[in-house]
C-alpha positions, 0 to 999 in steps of 0.5 A: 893797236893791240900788241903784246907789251914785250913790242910796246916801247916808252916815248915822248911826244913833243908837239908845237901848235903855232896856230891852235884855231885851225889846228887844235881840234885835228891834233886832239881828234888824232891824239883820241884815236891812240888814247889806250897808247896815252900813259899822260899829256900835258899842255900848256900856251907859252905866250912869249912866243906865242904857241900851244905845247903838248908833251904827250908820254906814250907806250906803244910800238915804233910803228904806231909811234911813226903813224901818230908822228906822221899824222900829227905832222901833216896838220898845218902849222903842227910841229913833232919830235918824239923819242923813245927809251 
């Protein structure tokens, strides 16, 4: 994941954890892997609906970007957004 910073782009990751028993520990072992990429995250448990939310604001390529997103949204019972600026 090295790339020159002129390819790098800032982005927001938007992740909803609706069950964090079975899924937490697979959302935080791939967040780990693009920890470099990570510039903050934050998280918080919403219990009115009774879900985890983690913004995650990154710095990497749109590539890296699609294989985060990608990997994140493969997890049951894990929902992604993400957008760049």
């Amino acid at each position: 994941m090295e790339q020159q910073i002129a390819e790098r782009r800032l982005g927001i990751v938007g992740i909803v954890i609706n069950d964090r028993r079975s899924s937490a520990k697979k959302v935080n072992e791939i967040l780990g892997r693009y920890g470099d990429s990570i510039v903050a995250r934050t998280g918080l448990l919403y219990e009115s609906r009774g879900v985890h939310i983690i913004s995650v604001f990154i710095d990497l390529s749109t590539n890296d970007l699609g294989a985060l997103t990608g990997k994140l949204g493969m997890i049951p019972g894990v929902q992604v957004k993400s957008f760049l600026f």
